[in-house]
N, C-alpha and C positions, 0 to 999 in steps of 0.2 A: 234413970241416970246411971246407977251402977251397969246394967246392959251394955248404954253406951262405951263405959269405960269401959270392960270387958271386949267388949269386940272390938274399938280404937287399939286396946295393947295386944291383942291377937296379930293385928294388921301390922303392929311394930315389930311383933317377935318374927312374923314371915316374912316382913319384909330384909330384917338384921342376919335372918336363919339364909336367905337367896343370896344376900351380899358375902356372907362369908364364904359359899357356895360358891358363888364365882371367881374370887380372892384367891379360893382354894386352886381351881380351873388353872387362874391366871400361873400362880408360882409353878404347879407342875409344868403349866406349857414354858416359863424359863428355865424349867430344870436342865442345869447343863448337861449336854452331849458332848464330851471331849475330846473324841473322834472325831466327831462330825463339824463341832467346830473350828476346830484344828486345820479338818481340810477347807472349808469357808475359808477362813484364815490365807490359807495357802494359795487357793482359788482365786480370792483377791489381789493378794499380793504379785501373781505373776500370770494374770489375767491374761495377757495378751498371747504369751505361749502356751496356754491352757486353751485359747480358743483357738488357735492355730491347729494344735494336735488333736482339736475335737470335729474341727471342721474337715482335716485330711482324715477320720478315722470314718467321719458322717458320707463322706465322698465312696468310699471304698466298699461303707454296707451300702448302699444307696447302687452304686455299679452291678456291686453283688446281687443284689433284687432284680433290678431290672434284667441283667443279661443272667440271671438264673443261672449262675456258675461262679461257681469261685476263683477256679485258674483262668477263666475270661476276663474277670475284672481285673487279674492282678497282672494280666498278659496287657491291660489297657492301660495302666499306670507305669508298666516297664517301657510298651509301645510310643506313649503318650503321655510320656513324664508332667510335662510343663504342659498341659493341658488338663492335667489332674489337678496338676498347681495352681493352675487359673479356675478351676472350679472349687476348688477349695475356699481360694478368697472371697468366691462371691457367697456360698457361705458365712466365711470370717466377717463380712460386712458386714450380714444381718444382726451377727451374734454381738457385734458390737454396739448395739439398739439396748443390751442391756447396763449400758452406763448412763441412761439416764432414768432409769426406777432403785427402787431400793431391793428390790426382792427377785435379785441377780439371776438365784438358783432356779426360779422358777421360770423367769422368765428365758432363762437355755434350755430347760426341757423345752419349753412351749416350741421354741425355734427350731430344734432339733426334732422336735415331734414333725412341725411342718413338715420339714424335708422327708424323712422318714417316709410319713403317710405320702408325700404323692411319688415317692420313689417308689411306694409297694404298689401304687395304684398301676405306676408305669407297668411294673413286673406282671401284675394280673392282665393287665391289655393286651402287653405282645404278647402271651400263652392264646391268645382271641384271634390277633391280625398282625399283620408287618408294621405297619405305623404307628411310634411312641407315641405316648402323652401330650401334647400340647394345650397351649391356653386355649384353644378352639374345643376342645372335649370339657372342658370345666363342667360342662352341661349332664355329661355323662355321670357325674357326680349322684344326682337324681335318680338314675338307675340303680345305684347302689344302695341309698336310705329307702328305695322303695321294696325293696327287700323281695324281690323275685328273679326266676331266671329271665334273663336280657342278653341281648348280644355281648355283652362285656362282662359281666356279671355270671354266676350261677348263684342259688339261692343262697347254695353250702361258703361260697365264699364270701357273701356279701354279711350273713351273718356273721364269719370269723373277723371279718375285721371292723365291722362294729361291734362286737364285743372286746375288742382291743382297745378301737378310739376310748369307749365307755370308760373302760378300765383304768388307763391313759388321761382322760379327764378326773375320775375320781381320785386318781393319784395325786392329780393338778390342785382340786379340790384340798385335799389333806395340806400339801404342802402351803397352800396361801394361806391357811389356818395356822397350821403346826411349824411351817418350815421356818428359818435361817433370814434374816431382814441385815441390809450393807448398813453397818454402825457408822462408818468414818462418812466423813463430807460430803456431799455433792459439790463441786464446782460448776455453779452453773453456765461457767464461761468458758472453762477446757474440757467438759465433756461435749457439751452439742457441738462445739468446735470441732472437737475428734472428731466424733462421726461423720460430722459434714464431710471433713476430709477425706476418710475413710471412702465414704460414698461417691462423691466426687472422683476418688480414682478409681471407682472403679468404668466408667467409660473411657478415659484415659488408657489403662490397662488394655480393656477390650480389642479399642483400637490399635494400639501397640501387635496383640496378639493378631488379629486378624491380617494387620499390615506381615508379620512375619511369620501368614500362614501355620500360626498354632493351632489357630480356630478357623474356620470359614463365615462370612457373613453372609450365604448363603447356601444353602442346604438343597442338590439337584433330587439328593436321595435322601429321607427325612431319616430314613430309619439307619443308613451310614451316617449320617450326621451324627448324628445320638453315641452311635456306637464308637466312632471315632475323637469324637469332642464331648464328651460325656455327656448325661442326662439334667445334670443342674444346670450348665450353658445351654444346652437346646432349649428345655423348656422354660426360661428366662427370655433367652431370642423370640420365641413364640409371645413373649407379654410384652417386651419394650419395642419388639419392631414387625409391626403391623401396618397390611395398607401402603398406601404409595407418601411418599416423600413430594411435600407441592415444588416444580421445577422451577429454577429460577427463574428462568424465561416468559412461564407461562403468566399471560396478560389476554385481554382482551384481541389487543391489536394484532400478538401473536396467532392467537386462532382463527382471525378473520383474516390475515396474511396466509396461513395454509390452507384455508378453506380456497384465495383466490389462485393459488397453485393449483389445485386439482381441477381437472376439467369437469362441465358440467355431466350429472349422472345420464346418464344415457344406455339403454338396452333394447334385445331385440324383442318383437312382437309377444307380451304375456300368452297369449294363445297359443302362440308355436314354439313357446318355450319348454327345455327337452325338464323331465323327470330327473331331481338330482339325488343321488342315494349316497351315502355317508354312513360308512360303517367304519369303526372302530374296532380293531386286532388287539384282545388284551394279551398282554406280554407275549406278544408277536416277534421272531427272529425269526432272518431267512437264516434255517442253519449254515446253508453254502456259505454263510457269512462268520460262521464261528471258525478260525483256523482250526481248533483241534477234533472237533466233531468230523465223525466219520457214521455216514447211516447204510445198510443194507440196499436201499435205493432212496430214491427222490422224497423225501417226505411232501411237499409239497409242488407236485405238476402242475395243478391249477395256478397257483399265485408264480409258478416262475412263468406260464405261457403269456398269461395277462406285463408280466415284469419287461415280456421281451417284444410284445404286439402292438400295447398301449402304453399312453403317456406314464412315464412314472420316473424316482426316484428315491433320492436319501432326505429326510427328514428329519431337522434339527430335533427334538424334545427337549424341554425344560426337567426331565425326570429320570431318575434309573431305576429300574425296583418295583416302583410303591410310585403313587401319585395320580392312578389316571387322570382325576378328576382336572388334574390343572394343565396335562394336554389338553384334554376336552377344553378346557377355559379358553384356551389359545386358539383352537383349532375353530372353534365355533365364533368367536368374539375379534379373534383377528388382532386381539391384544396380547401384550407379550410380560411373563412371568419374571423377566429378570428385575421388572420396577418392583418387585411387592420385598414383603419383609420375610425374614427365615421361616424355614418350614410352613409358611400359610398356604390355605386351601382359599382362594377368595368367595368358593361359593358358602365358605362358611363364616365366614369372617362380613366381604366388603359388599356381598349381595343379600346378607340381613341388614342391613343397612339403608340402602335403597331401593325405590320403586320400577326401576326399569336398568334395561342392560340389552343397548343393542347389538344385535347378534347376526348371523347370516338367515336366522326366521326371521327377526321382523323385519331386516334387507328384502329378502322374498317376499314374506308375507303380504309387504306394500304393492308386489308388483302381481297380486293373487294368488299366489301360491298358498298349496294346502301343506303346511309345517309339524309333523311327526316325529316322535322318539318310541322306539322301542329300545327297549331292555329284559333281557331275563335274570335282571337281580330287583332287589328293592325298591320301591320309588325313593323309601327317604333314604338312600344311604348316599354318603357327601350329599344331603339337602337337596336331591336333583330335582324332585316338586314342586319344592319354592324355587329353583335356579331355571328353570324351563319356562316356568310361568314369565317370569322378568325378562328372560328372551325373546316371549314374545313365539312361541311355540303354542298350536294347535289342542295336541294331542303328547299324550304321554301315557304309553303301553308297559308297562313295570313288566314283573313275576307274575304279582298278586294277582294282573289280568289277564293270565294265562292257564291255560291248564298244562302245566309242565306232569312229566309224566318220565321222563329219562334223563339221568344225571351220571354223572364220572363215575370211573371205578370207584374212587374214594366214596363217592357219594358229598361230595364237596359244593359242586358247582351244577345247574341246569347245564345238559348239553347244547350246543346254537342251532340245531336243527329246525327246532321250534321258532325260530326267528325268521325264515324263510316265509311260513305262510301269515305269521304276527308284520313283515312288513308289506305286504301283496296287498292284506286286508289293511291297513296301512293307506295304500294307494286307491284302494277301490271305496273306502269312503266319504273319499270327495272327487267322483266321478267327473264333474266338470273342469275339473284345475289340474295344474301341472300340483307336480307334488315335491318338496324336499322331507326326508325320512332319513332322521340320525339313526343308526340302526348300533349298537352297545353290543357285542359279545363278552360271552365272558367262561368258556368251557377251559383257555390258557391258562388262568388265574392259578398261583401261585395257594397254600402251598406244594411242595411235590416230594413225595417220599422216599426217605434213605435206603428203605427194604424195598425189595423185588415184591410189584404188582401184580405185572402182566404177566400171567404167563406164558404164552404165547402172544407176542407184542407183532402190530402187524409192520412195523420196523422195526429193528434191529441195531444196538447204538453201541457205541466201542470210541476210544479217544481219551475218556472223562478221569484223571487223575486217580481215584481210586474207585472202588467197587461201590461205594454210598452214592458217590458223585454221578456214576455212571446211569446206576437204578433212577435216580430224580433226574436225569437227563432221557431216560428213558421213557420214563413217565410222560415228562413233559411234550417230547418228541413226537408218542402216539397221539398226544390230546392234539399238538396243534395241524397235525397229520387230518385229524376230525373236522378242525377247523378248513379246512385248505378244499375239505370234500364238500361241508356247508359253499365256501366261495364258489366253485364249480356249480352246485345244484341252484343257487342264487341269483347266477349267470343264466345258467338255462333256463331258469322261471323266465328274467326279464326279457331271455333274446324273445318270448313264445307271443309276449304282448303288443300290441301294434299300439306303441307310445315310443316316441322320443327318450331317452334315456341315459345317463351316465353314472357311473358307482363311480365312488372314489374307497380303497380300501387302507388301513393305516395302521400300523404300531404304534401304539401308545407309550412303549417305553421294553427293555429291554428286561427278559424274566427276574425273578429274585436268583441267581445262579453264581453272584459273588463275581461278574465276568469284567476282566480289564481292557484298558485300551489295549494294549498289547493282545489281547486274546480274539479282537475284531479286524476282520478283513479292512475294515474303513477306518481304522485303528480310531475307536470314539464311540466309547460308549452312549453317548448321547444324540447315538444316532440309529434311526430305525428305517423302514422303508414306507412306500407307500406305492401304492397301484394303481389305475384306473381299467375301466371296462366302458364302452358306450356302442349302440347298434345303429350311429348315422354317421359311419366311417370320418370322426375325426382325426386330422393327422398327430402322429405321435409327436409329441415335444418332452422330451425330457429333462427336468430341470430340479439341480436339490436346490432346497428353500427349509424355512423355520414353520415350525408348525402352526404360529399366528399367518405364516402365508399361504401356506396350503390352498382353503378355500378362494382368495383372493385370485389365486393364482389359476384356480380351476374354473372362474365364474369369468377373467378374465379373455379365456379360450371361446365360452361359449357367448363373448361379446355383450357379457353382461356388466355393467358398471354402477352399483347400487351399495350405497351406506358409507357412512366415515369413515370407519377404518379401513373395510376392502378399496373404498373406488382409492383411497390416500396411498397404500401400499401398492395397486395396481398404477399409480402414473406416477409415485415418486422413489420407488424401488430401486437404489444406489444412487440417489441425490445425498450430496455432503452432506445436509443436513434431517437425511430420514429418523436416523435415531432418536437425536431430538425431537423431532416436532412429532412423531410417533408416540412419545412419551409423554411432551403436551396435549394433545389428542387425548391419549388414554384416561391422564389426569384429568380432563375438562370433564368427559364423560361418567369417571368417575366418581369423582371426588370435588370437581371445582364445579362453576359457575354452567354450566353447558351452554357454552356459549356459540358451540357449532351449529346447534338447532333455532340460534339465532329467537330464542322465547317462546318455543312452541313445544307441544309436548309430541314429540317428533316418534317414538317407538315406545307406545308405553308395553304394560305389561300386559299378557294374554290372561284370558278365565279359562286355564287350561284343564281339559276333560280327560281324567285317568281313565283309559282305554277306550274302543271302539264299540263294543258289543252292548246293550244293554243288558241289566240285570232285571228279574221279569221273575214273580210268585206267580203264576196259574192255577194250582189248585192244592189239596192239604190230603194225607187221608191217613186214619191210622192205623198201623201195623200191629199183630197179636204180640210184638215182646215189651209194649209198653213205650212203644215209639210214634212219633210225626212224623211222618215224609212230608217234604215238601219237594212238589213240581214246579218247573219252572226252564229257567235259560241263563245263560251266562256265567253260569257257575263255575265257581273255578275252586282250587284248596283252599284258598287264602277267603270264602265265602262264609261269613259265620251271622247266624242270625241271632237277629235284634226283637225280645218279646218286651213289649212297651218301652223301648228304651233299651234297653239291657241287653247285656252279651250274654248267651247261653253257648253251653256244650253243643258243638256242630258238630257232626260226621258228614266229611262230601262222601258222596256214593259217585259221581257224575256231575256232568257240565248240567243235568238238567235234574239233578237228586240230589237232597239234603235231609239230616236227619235228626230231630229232637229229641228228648226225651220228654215224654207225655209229664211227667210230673213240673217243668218248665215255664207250664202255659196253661191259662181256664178261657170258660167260653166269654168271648166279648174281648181277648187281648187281642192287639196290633202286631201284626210280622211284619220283619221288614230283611230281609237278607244284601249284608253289606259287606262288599269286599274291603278289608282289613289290610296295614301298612304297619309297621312297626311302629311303637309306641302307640297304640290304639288308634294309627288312623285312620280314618273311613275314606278311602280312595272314591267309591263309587257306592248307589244306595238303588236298590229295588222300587216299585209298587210298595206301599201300604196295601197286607192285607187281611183282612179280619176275621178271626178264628170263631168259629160259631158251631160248638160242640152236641154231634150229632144225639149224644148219649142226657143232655138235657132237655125237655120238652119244652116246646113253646108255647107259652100262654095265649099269645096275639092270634085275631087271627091272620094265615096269610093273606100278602097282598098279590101276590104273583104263584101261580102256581107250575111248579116243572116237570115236564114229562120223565118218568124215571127211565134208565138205559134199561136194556132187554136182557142183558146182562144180572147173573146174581148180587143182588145190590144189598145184600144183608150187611146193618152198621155202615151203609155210607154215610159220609162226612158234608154237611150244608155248610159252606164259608162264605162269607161276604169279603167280596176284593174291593179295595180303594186303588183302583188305576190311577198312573197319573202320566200325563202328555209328557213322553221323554225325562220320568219323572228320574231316570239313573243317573241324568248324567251331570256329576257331581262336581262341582267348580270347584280351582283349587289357588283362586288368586288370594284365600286368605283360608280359614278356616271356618266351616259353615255345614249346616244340613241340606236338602232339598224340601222345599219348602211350597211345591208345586200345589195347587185344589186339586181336592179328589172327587172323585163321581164315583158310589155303590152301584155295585151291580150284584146281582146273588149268580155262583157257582153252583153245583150239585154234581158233586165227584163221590166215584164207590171207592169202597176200602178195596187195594188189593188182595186178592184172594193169593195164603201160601200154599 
């Protein structure tokens, strides 16, 4: 009984000894700070001009970040006074969010933090590419907590600023503890009032600004946008104005009234239909077209002989700068950019969204046509993998399924040489069909340097404001000079093939070079050229048009009239009412009911196969320095092989040589050599093939016995391959392995001798 008591008053004394313990806790944390109260205090009391001067102070570092300059930002606020001031507000709004909690202080760091962080995210991006921030990169995010190098990221700085955020949080931490809590009232009826109104004006405001060109409500050039209307209003526009706006008009009756407008689709014999080639000029300008430039001769012969023999013209662009992707949208799609919201890319935004997107492939494709893309950049970069796929496109030739081997002076860009024989092979994969092949350059690409490269430049360039201006004109000049030689040698391939045939060639948008209407022949920046080429003497008709009309306009020549939006544009092209119902159109397809397909699933999506070639393991053997060769085919850089799963360290030697490290791999694992895409993806995948290390004995006995080569076969390697029927070619209408039966068969390859 005494026990008892004894350890019942033990349990009182600790429990009396923790209360006062905390008692204790408690008063130090009210211990007054009379500074810091003082400003509380003061912070309260003239709140609303404390958040004004924090939001213009948050606007100015936030400029600063992003455009990496001081006298930039402060050149943007003297420029762009009341555009400063309009981004201020929308600031001042958020921060207005702290009148309805108690813990004021905290909750403007919090807000202020916001901003901050994606203003620094902005600043680390463009040090990467031309195009800011938007709510369509939110994704990018991910690269950053994964804490590797990435296209946006290096490792060095993804560490720095999460050990910011961290820090930034812990701070956040202390003060929800320790910090300053609002003593006086809440009104719960004039503060969410406030805000509401607050908030509320701020579209009000918007529209004011926009009406009185402060700001733009849309963005032709994303990264002037930015720079012009600052970074808090672009990438706000990016979050509240997405996607098409549904048109008043647009009804049922309406789009079965413009369906009966258009005449029924009609073309000529699939059989005899010519080969249609689609290449794309990235920041293509004919210079004769810049008034100030002056070149030692013609940089481009080829594309002016084609400019003056074949149908061609000026061609509207939705973009200046920066954007191919949403030429491409228009150019391929036949739909037009001015519907959508600020700065969006729709391949990244309205075609995650949906399962199909008819295109000028699956227009063809329905009439047989074999539907190709080549590219020498990325498959995933602007989502073109998944964007191809919904078009209803064949095939898709990236980088990764290339064996690029020559790139720019900078070492920037693949040169497009390699594009010649990637679209030929292209065309000779589906020997019996005509063929459509989007062909992508990309050696123009932007950026181009202040300092002298060239040394001997095989133009010559004078005109350019001053000596920096002139070097990146110079630059620029020889690359698209490179280009112009590609067009020429491209031409010559196709005159040599006995196929029907027509190129279309196009600007995608005018380079990064800061150039004005004033500075263009056609005074319009938003204007490029385009070309054609064909070897069954069509007559030249030259005609400018919008780049949604381009191909409409080209399929129109060759008396083809296939799909909604070309056959719509091709018979109702300057009716009073094309705009409109152009827009309904788009919207149906997009966004509404599809009610042009009338309930059918009229252009779904393709199981689009990254690249032509197959990829193919044939035999294993190992090398004295502690390495694997693997033999094979298809091999390209971007080729890295898979042991059970898993990525290991690759060395390409060759299209038909790869290289392991023996410590990698034991006897009885699975190879598999898969060409690789950013963020780990597997474009295309080999044979399974099964490693079977010559240097352990086999118990069993054999069932099959192989003659050995007459050759010294000291240390050959015995592997077993798991073949599989077409087993590379990797579908990319969702995300998936190949999943093919294998059949063993045993190899018996010698080690090479060094």
């Amino acid at each position: 009984m005494r026990e008892k008591h004894s350890f019942s008053s033990k349990c009182k004394n600790l429990f009396f000894k923790l209360k006062n313990k905390i008692n204790t806790f408690k008063n130090r944390e009210k211990k007054p700070h009379p500074h810091l109260d003082r400003a509380v205090v003061i912070m309260n009391k003239y709140s609303l001009v404390f958040h004004l001067l924090l939001s213009c102070f948050l606007v100015l570092v936030i400029e600063c970040i992003s455009r990496r300059n001081v006298l930039s930002a402060f050149s943007f606020i003297a420029g762009h006074t009341i555009a400063y001031l309009y981004n201020s507000f929308i600031i001042f709004a958020s921060l207005s969010l702290v009148y309805l909690i108690r813990r004021r202080t905290l909750a403007r760091l919090l807000i202020s933090g916001f901003w901050l962080f994606l203003g620094t995210i902005n600043g680390v991006i463009l040090s990467k590419r031309v195009t800011p921030f938007g709510f369509t990169d939110l994704k990018c995010l991910s690269d950053l907590f994964a804490m590797q190098n990435t296209k946006y990221f290096t490792f060095g700085e993804a560490l720095a600023v999460i050990i910011v955020v961290g820090l930034f949080l812990l701070f956040c931490i202390w003060l929800f503890i320790k910090g300053p809590k609002y003593q006086g009232k809440i009104n719960w009826i004039v503060s969410p009032l406030m805000v509401a109104v607050i908030f509320l004006m701020l579209p009000v405001t918007t529209k004011a600004a926009q009406s009185n060109n402060i700001v733009a409500s849309y963005f032709a050039n994303i990264a002037q946008g930015y720079e012009n209307y600052g970074f808090v209003y672009g990438f706000s526009s990016s979050v509240v104005d997405r996607g098409m706006s549904k048109p008043d008009s647009y009804s049922e009756e309406r789009i079965a009234k413009i369906g009966a407008s258009v005449p029924e689709e009609t073309t000529e014999d699939a059989e005899d239909a010519p080969n249609i080639i689609v290449v794309l000029l990235e920041s293509f300008v004919d210079p004769s077209d810049v008034k100030f430039l002056q070149t030692s001769e013609d940089p481009v012969p080829n594309f002016h002989n084609l400019l003056n023999n074949y149908s061609s013209g000026y061609l509207k662009v939705p973009v200046v700068g920066a954007g191919t992707a949403n030429t491409e949208f228009e150019v391929l799609t036949g739909m037009s950019m001015q519907y959508f919201g600020t700065g969006e890319y729709p391949y990244k935004t309205t075609l995650k969204e949906i399962d199909s997107c008819e295109s000028i492939a699956s227009d063809l494709g329905s009439l047989g046509y074999g539907t190709h893309v080549v590219h020498n950049n990325g498959g995933n970069f602007y989502s073109r993998a998944n964007a191809f796929s919904l078009m209803g496109f064949d095939s898709f030739t990236s980088k990764e399924c290339m064996n690029i081997q020559e790139y720019t002076p900078l070492g920037s860009w693949p040169t497009d040489n390699i594009l010649i024989s990637e679209t030929l092979k292209a065309m000779d994969s589906t020997p019996d069909q005509s063929d459509l092949v989007y062909t992508i350059t990309v050696q123009g690409h932007g950026d181009y340097p202040t300092e002298k490269i060239l040394e001997n430049p095989e133009i010559a360039v004078s005109g350019a404001a001053d000596e920096a201006s002139n070097n990146r004109w110079e630059y620029y000049i020889n690359m698209i000079h490179e280009v112009d030689k590609f067009i020429g040698n491209l031409t010559e391939e196709l005159s040599k093939r006995d196929e029907k045939t027509i190129v279309v060639f196009f600007g995608d948008h005018l380079p990064t070079m800061g150039l004005t209407d004033d500075d263009m022949v056609s005074g319009d920046i938003f204007k490029t050229k385009y070309v054609t080429w064909n070897n069954f003497n069509l007559p030249k008709q030259d005609a400018d048009c919008a780049a949604y009309e381009l191909l409409a306009n080209i399929t129109n020549q060759l008396d083809i009239h296939k799909g909604t939006m070309f056959s719509y544009i091709q018979s109702q092209k300057g009716s009073a009412s094309y705009d409109e119902n152009l827009e309904n159109l788009q919207y149906d397809l997009l966004y509404g009911k599809r009610y042009a397909y009338k309930g059918t699933d009229k252009y779904p999506a393709s199981d689009l196969v990254m690249g032509i070639d197959d990829v193919t393991i044939n035999s294993v053997w190992k090398s004295d320095d502690n390495k694997l060769c693997i033999y094979g085919s298809g091999f390209t850089p971007w080729t890295k092989i898979y042991v059970n799963g898993e990525k290991v360290s690759t060395s390409f030697l060759g299209s038909t040589m790869l290289k392991i490290n023996l410590d990698d791999i034991e006897d009885g694992d699975t190879i598999v050599a898969n060409i690789v895409g950013s963020s780990s993806t597997i474009f295309r995948s080999s044979n399974e093939f099964l490693y079977e290390d010559p240097d352990i004995e086999d118990t069993e006995e054999p069932t099959t016995e192989t003659e050995q080569p007459s050759t010294d076969t000291e240390g050959s390697t015995q592997t077993t391959e798991k073949s599989t029927e077409q087993s590379s070619e990797k579908s990319l209408s969702g995300a998936g392995t190949a999943t093919d039966q294998s059949v063993e068969h045993t190899v018996n390859t010698p080690l090479k001798q060094n």
